[in-house]
Backbone bond lengths (Angstrom), bond angles and torsions (degrees), N, CA, C in turn:
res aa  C-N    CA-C-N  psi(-1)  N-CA   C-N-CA  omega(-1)  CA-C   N-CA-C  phi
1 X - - - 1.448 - - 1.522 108.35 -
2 X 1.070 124.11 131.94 1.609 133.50 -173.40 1.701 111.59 -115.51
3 X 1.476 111.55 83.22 1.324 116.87 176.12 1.894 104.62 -94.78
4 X 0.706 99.07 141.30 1.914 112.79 -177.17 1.547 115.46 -61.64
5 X 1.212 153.71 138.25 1.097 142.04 150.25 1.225 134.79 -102.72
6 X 1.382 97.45 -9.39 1.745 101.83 -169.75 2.219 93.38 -126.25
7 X 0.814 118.94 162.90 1.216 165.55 -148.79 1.350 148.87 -140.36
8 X 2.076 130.22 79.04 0.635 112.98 -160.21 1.425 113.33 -158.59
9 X 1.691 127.06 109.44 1.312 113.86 177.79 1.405 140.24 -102.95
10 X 1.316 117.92 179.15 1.286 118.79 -155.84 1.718 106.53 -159.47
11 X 1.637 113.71 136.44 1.150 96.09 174.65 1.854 105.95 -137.68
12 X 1.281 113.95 -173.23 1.825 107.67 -164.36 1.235 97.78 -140.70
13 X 1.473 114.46 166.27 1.631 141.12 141.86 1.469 116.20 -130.05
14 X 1.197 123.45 137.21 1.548 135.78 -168.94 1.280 104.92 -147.09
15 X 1.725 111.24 140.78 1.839 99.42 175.77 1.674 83.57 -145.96
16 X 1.275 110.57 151.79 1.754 111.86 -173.19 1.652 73.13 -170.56
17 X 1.938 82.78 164.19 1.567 92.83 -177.08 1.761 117.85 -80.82
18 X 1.750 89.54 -20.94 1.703 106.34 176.13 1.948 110.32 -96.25
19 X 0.994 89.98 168.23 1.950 109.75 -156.43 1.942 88.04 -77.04
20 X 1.427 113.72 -68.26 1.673 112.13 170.43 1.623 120.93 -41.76
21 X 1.339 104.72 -53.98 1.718 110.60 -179.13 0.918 103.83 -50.24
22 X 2.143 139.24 -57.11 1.379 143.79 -175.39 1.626 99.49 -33.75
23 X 1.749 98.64 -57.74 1.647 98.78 -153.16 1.797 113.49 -84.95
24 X 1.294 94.28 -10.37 1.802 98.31 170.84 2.024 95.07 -95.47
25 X 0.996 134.06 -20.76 1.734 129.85 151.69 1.632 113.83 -44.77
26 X 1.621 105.83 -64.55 1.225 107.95 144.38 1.919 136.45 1.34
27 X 1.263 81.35 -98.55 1.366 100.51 177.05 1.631 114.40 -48.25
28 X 1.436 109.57 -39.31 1.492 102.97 -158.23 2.084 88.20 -90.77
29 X 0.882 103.09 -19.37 2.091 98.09 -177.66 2.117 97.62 -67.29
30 X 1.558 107.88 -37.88 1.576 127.77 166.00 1.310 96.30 -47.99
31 X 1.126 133.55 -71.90 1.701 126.75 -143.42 1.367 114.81 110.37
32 X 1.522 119.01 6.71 1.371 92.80 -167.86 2.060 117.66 -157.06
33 X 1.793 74.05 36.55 1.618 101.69 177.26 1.779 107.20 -69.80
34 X 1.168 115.35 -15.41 1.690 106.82 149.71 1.093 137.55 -74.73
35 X 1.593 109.09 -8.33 1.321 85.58 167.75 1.753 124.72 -108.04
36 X 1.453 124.00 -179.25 1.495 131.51 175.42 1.523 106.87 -70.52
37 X 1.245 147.17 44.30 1.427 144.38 -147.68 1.761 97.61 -62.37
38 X 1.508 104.02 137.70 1.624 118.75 171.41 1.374 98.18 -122.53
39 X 1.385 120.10 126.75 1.545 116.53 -166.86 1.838 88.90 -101.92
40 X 1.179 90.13 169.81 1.302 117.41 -173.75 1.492 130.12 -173.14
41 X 1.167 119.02 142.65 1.192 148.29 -148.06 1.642 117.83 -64.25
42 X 1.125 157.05 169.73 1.888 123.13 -126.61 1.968 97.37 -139.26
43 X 1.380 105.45 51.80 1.238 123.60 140.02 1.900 140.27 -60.92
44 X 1.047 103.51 90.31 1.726 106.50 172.45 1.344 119.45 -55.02
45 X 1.577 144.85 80.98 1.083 99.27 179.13 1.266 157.91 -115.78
46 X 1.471 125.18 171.23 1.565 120.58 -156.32 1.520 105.82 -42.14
47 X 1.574 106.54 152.28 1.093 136.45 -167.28 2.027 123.24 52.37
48 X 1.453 104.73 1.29 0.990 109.75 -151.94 1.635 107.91 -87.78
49 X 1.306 114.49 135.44 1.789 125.53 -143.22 1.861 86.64 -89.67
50 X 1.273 97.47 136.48 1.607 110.02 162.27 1.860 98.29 -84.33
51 X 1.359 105.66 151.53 1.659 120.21 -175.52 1.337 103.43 -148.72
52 X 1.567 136.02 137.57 1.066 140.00 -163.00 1.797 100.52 -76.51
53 X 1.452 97.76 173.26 1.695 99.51 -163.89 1.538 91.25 -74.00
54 X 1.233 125.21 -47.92 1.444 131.32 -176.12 2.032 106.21 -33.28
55 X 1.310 114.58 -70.79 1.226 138.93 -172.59 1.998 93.51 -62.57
56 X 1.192 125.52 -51.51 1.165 107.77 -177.54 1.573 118.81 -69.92
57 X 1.218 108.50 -33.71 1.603 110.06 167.17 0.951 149.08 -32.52
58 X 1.910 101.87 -51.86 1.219 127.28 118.79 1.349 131.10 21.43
59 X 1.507 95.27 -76.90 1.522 123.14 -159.36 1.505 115.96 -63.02
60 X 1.554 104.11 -43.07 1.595 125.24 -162.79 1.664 106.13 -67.39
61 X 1.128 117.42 158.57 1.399 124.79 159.51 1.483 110.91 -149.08
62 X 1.658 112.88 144.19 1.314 123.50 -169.95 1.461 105.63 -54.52
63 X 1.862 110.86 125.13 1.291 111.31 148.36 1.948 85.01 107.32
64 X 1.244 98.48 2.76 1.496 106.58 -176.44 1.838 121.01 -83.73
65 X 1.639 93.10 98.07 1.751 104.24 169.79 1.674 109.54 -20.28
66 X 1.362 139.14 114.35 1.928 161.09 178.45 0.813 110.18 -122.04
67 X 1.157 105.05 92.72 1.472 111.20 140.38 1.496 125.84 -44.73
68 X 1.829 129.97 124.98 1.563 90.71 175.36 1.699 80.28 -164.23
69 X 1.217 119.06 150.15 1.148 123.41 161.19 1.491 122.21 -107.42
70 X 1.438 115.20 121.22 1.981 116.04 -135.60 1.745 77.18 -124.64
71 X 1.385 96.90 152.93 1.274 136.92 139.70 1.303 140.65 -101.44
72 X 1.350 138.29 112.80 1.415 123.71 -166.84 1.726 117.64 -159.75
73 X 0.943 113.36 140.20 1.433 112.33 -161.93 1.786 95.71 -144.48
74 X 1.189 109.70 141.74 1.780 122.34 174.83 1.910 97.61 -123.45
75 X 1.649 71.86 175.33 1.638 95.93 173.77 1.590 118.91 165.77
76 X 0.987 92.65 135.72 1.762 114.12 -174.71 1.092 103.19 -94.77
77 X 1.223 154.79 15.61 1.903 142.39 -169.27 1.702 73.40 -128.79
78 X 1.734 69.73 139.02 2.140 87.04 171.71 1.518 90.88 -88.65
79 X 1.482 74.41 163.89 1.620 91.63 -165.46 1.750 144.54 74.58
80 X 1.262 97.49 -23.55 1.711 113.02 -179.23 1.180 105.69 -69.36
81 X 1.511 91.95 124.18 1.627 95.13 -170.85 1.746 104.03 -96.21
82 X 1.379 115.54 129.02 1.749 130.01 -176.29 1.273 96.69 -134.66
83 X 1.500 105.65 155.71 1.236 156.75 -166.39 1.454 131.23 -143.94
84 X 1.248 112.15 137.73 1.599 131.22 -176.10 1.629 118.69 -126.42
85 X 1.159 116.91 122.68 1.167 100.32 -165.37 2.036 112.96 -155.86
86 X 1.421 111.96 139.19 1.374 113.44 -162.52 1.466 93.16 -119.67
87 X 1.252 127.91 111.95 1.426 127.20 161.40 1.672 124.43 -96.23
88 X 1.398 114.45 146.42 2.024 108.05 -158.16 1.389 75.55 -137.65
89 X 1.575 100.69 144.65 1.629 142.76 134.99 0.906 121.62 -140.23
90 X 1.358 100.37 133.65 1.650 118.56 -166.48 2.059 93.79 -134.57
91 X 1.810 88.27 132.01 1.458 122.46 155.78 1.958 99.44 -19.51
92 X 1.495 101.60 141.28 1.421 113.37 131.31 1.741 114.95 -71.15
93 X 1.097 97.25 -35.49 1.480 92.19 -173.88 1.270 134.87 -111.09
94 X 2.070 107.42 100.12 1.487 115.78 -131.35 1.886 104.95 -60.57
95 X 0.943 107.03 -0.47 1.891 112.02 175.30 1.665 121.75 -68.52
96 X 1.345 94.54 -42.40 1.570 105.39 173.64 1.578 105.27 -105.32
97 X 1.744 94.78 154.04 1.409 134.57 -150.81 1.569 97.91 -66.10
98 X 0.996 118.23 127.24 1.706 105.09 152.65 1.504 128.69 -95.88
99 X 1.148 124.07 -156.04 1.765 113.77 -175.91 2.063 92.46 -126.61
100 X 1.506 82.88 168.31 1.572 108.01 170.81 1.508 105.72 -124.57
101 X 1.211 149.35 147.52 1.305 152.06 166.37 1.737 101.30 -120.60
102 X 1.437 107.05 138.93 1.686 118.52 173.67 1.749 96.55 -112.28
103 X 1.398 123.81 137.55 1.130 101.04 165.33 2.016 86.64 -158.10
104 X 1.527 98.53 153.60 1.689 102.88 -148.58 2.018 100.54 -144.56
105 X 1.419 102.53 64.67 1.100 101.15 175.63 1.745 133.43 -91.36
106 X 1.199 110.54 170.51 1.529 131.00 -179.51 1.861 108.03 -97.63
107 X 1.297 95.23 139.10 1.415 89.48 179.60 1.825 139.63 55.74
108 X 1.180 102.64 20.19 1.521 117.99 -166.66 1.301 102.30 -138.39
109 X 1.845 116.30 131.54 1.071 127.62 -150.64 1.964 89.24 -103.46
110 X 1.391 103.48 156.95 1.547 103.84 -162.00 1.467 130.65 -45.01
111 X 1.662 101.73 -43.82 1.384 124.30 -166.13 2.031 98.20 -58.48
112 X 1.363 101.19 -45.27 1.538 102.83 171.11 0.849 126.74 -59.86
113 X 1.683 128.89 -42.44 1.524 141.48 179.43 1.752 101.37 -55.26
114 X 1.556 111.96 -48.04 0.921 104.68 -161.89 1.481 118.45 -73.24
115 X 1.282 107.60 -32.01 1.944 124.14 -175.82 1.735 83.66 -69.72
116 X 1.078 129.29 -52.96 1.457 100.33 -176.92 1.395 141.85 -61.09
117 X 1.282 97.84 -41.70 1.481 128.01 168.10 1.922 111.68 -48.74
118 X 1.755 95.08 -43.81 1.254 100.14 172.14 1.531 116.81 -79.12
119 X 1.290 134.80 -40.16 1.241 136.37 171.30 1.373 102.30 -51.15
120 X 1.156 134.55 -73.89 1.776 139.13 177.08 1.102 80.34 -3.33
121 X 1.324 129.28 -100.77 1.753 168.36 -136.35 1.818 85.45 -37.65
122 X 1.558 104.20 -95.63 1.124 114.66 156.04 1.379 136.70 13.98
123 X 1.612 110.42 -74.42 1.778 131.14 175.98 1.569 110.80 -58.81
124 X 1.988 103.77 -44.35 1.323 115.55 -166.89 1.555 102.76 -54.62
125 X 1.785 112.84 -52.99 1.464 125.31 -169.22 1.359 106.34 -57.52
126 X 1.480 129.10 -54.17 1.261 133.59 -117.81 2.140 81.21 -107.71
127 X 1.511 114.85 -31.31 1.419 97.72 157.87 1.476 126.25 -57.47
128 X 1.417 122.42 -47.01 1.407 143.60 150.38 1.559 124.06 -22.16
129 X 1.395 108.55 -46.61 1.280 106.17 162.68 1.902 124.79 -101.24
130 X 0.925 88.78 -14.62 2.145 100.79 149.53 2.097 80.66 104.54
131 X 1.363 123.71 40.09 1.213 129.25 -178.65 1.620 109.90 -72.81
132 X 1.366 138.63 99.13 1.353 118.74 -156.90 1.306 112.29 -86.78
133 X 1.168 130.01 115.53 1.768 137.48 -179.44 1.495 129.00 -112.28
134 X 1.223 145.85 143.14 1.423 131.85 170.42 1.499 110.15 -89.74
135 X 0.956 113.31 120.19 1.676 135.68 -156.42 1.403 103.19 -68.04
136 X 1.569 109.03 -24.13 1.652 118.42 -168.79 1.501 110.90 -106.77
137 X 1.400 119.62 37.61 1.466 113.45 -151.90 1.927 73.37 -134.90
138 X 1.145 96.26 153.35 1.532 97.51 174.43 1.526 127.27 -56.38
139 X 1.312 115.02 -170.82 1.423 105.34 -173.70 1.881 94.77 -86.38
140 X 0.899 113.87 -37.26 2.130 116.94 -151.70 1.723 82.81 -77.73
141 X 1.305 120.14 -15.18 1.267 101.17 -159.16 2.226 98.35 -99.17
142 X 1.517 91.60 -33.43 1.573 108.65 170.91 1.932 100.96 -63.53
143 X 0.963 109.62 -57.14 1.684 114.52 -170.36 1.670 102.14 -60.83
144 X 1.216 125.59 -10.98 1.802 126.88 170.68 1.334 111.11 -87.44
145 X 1.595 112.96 -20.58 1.608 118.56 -166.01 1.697 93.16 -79.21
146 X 1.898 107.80 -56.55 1.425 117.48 -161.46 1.463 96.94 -52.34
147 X 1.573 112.71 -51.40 1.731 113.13 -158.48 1.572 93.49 -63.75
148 X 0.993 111.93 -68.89 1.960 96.29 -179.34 1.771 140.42 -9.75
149 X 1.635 78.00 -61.83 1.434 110.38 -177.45 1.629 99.09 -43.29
150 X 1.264 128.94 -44.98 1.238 146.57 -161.44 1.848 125.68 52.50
151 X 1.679 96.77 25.62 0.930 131.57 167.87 1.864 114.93 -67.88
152 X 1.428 91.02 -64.00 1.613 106.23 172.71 1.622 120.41 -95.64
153 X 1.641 114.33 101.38 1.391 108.92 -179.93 1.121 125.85 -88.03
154 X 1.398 132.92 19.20 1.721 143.10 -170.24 1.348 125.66 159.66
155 X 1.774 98.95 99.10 1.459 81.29 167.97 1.541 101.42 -111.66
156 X 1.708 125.31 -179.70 1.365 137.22 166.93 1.496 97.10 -167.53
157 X 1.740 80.42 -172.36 1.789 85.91 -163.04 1.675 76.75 -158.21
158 X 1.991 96.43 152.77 1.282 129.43 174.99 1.490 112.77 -109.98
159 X 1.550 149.61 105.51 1.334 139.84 -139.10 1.725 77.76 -140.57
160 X 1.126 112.61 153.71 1.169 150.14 148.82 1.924 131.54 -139.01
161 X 1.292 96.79 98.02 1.608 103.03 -176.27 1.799 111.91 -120.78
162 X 1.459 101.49 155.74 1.378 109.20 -162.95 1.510 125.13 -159.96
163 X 1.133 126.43 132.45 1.416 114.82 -164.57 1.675 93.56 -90.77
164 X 2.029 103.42 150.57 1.013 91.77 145.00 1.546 160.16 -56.02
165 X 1.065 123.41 145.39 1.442 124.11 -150.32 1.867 91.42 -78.49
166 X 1.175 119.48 128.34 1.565 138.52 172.90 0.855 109.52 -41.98
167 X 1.474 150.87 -68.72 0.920 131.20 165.01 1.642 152.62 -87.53
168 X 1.655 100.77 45.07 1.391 125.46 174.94 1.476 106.31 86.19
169 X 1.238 148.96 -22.87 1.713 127.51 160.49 1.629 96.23 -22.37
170 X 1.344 80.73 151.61 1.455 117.61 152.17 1.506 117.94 -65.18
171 X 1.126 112.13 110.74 1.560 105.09 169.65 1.869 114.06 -112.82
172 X 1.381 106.99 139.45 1.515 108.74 -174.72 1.739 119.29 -138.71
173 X 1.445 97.32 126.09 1.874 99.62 -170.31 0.982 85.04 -115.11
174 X 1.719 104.03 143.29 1.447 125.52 171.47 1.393 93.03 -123.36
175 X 1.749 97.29 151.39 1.327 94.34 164.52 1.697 107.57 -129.71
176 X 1.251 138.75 137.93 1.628 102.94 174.13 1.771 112.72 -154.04
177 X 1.392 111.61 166.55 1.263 98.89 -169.18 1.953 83.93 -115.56
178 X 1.173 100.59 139.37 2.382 119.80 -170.24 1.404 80.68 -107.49
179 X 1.596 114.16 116.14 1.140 144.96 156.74 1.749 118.98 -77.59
180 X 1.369 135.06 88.04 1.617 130.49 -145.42 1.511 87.66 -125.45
181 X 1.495 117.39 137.06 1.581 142.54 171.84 1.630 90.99 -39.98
């Protein structure tokens, strides 16, 4: 069984005249166009240590099986402003699982992408741990309920946003959280 222990994100900008080149530009502004990335679905898991991007970088080697749960959004219209974005909550209690959120919008400037992306994260856990919240209440006002509860000890978020490139490239933000043995 292959549960993760280490922990580590990363996010990109890429512009090429082709749609792949943007998103392998992407990857390599990330750090992590060596590896084979297998995405997957937005599990934290228990006990599992966050490590700075520097130290996880480290870690990778070309041609190397990744785990990673990605965010990523393109676009060809100059000017369109996109976003990539990974939102985390993680347990007080390092045994149980926390969540990852992907969220990949149009027209939304980062700081937003990211509070949403991070709330997702957030809502997913804090149902999970039976945390009771009103779903329709803003995020600053939901993120006072979770921290209270002392159920949820941290959430954040990794955003990468970017206007399209002016004169029609492809532009591509990744955002992603590298899941490492």
């Amino acid at each position: 069984m292959y549960v993760p222990t280490k922990i580590f994100f990363t996010k990109g900008v890429g512009r090429h005249k082709d749609y792949l080149s943007s998103f392998e530009a992407a990857l390599r502004n990330a750090g992590i166009e060596i590896c084979n990335l297998v995405t997957v679905s937005s599990i934290f898991p228990p006990g599992c240590k966050r490590i700075s991007h520097e130290e996880g970088l480290k870690e990778i080697k070309p041609g190397q099986i990744t785990f990673a749960v990605m965010a990523r959004n393109s676009t060809n219209e100059p000017n369109r402003l996109i976003a990539a974005s990974i939102g985390v909550a993680i347990p007080a209690d390092n045994n149980q699982y926390g969540y990852l959120s992907e969220h990949h919008p149009f027209g939304v400037k980062e700081k937003i992408a990211g509070d949403y992306a991070e709330d997702l994260a957030a809502q997913m856990l804090a149902t999970t741990l039976g945390v009771e919240f009103d779903a329709y209440a803003d995020w600053n006002e939901r993120e006072q309920v979770f921290k209270m509860s002392e159920k949820i000890v941290k959430t954040f978020n990794i955003t990468q946003s970017a206007e399209g490139d002016r004169t029609g490239l492809w532009t591509t933000v990744v955002a992603a959280a590298i899941l490492l043995p």
